[in-house]
C-alpha positions as CSV (number, residue, x, y, z in Angstrom):
1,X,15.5,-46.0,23.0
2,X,18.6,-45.2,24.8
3,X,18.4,-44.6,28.8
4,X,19.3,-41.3,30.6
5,X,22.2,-41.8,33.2
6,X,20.4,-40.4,36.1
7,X,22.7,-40.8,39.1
8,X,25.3,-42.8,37.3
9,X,29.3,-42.0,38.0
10,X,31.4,-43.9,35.8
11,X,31.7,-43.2,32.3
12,X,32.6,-46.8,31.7
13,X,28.6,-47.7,33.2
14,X,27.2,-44.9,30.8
15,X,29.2,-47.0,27.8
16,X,28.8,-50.3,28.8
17,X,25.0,-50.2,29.7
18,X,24.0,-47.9,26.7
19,X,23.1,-45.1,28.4
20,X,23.0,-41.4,26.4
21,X,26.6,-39.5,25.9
22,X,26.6,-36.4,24.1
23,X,30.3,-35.5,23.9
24,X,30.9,-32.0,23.9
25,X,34.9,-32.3,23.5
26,X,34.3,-30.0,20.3
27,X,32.4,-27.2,21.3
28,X,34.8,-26.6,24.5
29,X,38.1,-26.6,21.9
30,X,35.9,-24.0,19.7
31,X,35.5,-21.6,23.0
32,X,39.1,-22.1,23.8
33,X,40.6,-21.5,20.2
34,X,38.3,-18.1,19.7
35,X,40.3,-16.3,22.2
36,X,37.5,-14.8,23.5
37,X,36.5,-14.8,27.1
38,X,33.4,-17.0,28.8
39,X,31.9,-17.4,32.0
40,X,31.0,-20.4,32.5
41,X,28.1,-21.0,35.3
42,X,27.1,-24.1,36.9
43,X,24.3,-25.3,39.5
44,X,24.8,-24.0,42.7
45,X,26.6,-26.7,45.4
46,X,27.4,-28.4,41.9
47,X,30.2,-30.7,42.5
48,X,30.2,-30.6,46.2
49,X,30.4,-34.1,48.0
50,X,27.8,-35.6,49.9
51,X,29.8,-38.4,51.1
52,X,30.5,-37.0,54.6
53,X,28.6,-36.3,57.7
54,X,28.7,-32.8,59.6
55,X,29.4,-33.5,63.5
């Protein structure tokens, strides 16, 4: 059974190490080709860095 990339980063360790991919590439050019608008929602703070410190 293949392993869930939890916390990985690099699409080259997801590859390399066997982890699951599900490449969507397909469904996102079948939204854009429709013409049709979409909102698009995502996690709250999703994307945000945590690499820095406040002061």
């Amino acid at each position: 059974m293949k392993k869930l990339p939890v916390g990985i980063q690099t699409f080259s360790e997801i590859v390399t190490e066997n982890y699951v991919y599900i490449d969507k590439t397909e469904h996102a050019h079948k939204l854009i080709e429709s013409g049709k608008y979409y909102f698009l929602s995502r996690p709250r703070r999703f994307g945000d860095t945590r690499a820095f410190t406040p002061r």
